[in-house]
C-alpha positions as CSV (number, residue, x, y, z in Angstrom):
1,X,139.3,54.9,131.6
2,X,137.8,57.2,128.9
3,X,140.8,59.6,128.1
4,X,140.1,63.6,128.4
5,X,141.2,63.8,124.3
6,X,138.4,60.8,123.5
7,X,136.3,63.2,125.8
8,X,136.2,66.3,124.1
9,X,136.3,64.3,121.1
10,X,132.7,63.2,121.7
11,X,131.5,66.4,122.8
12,X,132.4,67.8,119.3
13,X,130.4,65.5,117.6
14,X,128.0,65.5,119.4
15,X,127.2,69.4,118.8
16,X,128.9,69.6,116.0
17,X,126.7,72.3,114.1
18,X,125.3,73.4,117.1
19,X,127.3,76.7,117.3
20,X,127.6,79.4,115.1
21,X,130.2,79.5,113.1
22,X,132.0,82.6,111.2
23,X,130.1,81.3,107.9
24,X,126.8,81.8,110.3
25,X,128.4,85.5,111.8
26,X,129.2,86.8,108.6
27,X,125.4,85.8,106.9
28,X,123.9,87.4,109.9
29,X,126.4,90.5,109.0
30,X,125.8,90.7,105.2
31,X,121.8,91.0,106.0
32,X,121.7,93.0,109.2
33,X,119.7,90.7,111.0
34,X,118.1,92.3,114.1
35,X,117.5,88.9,115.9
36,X,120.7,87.4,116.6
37,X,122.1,87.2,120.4
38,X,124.7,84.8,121.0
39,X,123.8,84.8,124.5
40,X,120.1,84.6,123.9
41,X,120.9,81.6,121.3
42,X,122.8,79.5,123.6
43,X,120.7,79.9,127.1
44,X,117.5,78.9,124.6
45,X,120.0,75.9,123.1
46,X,121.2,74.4,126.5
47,X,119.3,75.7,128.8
48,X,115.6,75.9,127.4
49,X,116.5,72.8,125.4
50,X,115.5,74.7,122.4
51,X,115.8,73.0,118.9
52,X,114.1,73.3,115.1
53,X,111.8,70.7,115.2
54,X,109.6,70.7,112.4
55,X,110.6,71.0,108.9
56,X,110.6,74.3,107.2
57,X,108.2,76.0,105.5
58,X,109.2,78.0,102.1
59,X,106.9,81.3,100.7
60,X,106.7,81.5,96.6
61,X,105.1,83.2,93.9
62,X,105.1,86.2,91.5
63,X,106.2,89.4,93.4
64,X,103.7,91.8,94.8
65,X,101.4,88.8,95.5
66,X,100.5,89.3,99.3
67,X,104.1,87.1,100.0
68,X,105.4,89.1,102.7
69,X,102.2,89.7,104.1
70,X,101.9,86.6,104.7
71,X,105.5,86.0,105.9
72,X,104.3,88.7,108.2
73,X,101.4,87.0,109.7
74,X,103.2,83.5,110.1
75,X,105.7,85.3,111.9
76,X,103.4,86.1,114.5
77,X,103.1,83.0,115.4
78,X,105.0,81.1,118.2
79,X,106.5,78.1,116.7
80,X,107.6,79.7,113.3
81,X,110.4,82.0,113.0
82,X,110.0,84.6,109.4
83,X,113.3,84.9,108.1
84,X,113.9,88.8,107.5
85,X,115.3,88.9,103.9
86,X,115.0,87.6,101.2
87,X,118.2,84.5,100.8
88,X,117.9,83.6,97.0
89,X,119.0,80.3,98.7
90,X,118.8,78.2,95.6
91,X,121.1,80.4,94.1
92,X,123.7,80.5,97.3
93,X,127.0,78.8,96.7
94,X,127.6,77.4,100.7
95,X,123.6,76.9,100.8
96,X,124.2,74.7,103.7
97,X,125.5,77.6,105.5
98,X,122.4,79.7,104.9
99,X,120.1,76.6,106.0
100,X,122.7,76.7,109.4
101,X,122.2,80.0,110.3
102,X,118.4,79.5,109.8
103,X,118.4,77.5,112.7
104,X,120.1,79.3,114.6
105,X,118.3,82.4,114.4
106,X,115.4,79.9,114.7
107,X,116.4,79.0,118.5
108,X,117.8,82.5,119.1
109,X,113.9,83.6,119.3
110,X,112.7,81.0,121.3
111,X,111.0,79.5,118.0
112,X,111.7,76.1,116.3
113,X,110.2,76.3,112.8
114,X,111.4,78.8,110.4
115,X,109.5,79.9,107.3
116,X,111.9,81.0,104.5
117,X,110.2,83.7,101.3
118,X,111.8,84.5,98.2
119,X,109.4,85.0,95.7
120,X,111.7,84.4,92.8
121,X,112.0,80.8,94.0
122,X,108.6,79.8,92.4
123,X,110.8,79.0,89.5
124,X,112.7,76.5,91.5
125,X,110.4,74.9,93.3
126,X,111.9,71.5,92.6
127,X,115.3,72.3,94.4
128,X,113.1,73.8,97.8
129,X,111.4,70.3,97.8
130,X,115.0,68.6,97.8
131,X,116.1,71.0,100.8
132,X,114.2,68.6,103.3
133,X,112.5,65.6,103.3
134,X,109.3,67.3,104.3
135,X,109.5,70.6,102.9
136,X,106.2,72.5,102.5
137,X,106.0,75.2,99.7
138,X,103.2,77.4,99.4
139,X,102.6,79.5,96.4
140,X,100.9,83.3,97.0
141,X,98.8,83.7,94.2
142,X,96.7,87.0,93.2
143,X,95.0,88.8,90.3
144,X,97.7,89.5,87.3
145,X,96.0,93.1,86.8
146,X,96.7,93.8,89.9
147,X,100.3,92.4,90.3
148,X,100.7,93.8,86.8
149,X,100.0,97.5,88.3
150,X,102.0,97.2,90.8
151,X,105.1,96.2,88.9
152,X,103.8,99.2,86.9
153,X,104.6,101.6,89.4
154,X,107.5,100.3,90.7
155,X,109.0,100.0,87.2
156,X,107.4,101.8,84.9
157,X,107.5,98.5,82.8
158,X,104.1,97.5,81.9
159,X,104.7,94.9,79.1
160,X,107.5,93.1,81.9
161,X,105.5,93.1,84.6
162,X,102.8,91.5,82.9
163,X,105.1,88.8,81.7
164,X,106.6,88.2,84.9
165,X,102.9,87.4,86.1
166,X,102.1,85.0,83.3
167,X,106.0,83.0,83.5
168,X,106.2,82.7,87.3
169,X,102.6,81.2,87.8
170,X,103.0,79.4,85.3
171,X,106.5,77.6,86.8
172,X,104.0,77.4,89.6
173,X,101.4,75.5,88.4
174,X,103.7,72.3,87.3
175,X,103.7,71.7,91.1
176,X,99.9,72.3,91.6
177,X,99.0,68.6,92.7
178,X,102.5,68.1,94.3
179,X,101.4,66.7,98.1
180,X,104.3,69.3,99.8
181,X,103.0,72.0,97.6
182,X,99.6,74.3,98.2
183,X,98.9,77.3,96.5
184,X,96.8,80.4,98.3
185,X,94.9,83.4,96.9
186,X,96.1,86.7,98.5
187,X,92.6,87.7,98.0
188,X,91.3,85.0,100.4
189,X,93.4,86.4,103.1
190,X,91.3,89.8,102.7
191,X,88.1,88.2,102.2
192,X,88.1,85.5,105.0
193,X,91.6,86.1,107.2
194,X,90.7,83.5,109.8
195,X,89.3,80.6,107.5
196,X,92.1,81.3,105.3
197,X,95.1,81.0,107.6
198,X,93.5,78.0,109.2
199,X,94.0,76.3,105.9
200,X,97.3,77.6,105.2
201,X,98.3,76.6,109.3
202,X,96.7,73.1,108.1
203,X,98.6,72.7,105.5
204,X,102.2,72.6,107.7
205,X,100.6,70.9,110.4
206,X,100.3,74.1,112.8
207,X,97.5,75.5,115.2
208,X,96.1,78.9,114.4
209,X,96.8,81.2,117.0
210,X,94.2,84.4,117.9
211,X,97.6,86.5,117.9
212,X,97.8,86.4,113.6
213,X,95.1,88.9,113.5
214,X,97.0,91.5,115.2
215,X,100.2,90.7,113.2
216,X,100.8,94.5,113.1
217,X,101.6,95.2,116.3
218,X,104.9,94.1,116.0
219,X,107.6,96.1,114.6
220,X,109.4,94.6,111.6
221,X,112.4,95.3,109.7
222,X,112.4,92.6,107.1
223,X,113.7,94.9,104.0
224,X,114.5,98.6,105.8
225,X,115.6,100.4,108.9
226,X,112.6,102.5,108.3
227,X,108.9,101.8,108.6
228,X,107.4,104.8,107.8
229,X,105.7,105.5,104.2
230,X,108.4,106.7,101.5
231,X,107.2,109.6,99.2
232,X,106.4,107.3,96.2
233,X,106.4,103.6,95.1
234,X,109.4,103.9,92.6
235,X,112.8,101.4,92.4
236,X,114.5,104.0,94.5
237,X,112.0,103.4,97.4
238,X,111.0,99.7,96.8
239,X,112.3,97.9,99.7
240,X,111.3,101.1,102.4
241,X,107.8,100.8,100.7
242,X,107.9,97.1,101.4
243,X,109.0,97.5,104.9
244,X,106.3,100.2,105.6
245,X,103.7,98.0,103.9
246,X,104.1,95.0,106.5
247,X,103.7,97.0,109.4
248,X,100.8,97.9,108.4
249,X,97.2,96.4,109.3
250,X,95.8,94.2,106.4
251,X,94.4,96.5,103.8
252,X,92.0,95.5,100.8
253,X,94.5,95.8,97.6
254,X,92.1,94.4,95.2
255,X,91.1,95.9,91.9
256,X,93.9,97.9,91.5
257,X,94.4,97.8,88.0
258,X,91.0,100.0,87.8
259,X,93.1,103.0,88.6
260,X,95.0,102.7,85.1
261,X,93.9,104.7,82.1
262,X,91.5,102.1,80.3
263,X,94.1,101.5,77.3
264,X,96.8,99.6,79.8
265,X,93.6,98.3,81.4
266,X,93.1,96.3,78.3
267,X,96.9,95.5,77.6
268,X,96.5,93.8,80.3
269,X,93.3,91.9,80.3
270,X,94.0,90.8,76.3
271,X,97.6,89.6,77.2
272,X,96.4,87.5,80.4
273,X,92.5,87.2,80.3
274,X,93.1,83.2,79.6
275,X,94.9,82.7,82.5
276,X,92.7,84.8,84.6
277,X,89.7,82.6,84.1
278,X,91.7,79.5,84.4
279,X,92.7,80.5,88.2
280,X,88.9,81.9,88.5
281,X,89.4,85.5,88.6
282,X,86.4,86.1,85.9
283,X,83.2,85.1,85.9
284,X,81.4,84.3,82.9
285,X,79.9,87.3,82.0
286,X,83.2,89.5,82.4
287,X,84.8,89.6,78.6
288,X,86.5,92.6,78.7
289,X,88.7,94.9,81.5
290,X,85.9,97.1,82.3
């Protein structure tokens, strides 16, 4: 005869890591996470028979580079689950934790994929591929002028956000013919939404789905309580901009840079022109910023 002790002793292994523990409660705390229902989490758990069953998908690149757009759009979609803040997971000391509670929140939506963006993590690409066995990274790539303006007016730092451009990409492109790896043009996404996301949905082994398009619909509160447009672009209102940007509908934000006085147009262009051709934003007959 099994003993009651033995019993419960198997039933703790066996969901061992199934529920959330105070580690889980307190990350869901520190970021406000909207999502979380115990009650929700266990009837999807036990009684849907809800689990992550794919490996996860992690969002890269330079900020200001269409990376929580497109956390935004894949969020829409109804296997993958858009974490709503940025972890900085590499840099967490009980990563484990973080990578726990991901799951959770995964099968408290009814999803079983999450998708995980912190654009800072283009510089540690190596460590996101040693997360999981089958890890996908994709890399959000767009035109420095224009991430450079951007920076611009959130900054004021011209010279820093240029740099920033020019070292992250290039952390980026060490991976470039890595199998788990795939880097995508924000531009793209404006250009040809559908054909574009049907590559990125490829490339982790998903379906596109006709719900993507209309990824505005859908309230999100991935940086702010508010989603309405802040007075101005500065530090002070970066992450309410941010918010208000992805609940918006997808807007052109190419050739930006045009809107700068033509000397920081050309601080630009001579610092990253190079690099601008080599990831083909210049044709041949463009040699200067005008």
């Amino acid at each position: 005869m099994v003993s009651r002790k033995s019993t419960l002793g198997n039933l703790f292994v066996r969901y061992s890591g199934v529920f959330p523990t105070q580690a889980d409660l307190d990350i869901i705390s520190k970021h406000r996470v909207r999502d979380w229902s115990t009650r929700t989490y266990l009837l999807n758990r036990f009684a849907r028979g809800i689990s992550v069953k794919a490996p996860p998908v992690f969002i890269v690149g330079c900020g200001h580079s269409g990376t929580s757009l497109l956390l935004a759009i894949l969020g829409t979609h109804s296997n993958l689950y858009p974490v709503p803040f940025e972890s900085y997971l590499i840099q967490q000391p009980n990563r484990r934790a973080y990578l726990h509670t991901f799951d959770l929140l995964t099968v408290a939506t009814g999803k079983t994929r999450w998708v995980e963006k912190t654009p800072r993590h283009i510089r540690h690409i190596d460590e996101l591929l040693a997360v999981h066995p089958r890890a996908k990274v994709i890399i959000m790539l767009r035109d420095g002028r224009d991430v450079a303006t951007s920076l611009f007016k959130r900054t004021g730092d011209l010279e820093g956000g240029i740099q920033r451009w020019v070292a992250d990409n290039r952390s980026g492109d060490r991976f470039i013919e890595h199998p788990r790896v795939h880097r995508f043009r924000y531009e793209d996404i404006v250009t040809d939404f559908k054909g574009t996301m049907v590559e990125i949905l490829g490339f982790i082994s998903e379906d596109y789905e006709y719900q993507m398009a209309r990824f505005d619909r859908e309230n999100r509160y991935f940086y702010s309580n508010e989603i309405s447009r802040p007075p101005d672009q500065t530090e002070a209102n970066h992450l309410q901009f941010r918010n208000w940007q992805i609940n918006q509908p997808l807007f052109d934000g190419r050739g930006q840079w045009r809107t700068l006085p033509a000397e920081q147009q050309h601080i630009i262009f001579n610092t990253i022109s190079s690099q601008l051709s080599e990831y083909g934003y210049l044709d041949s007959s463009e040699g200067s910023s005008s």
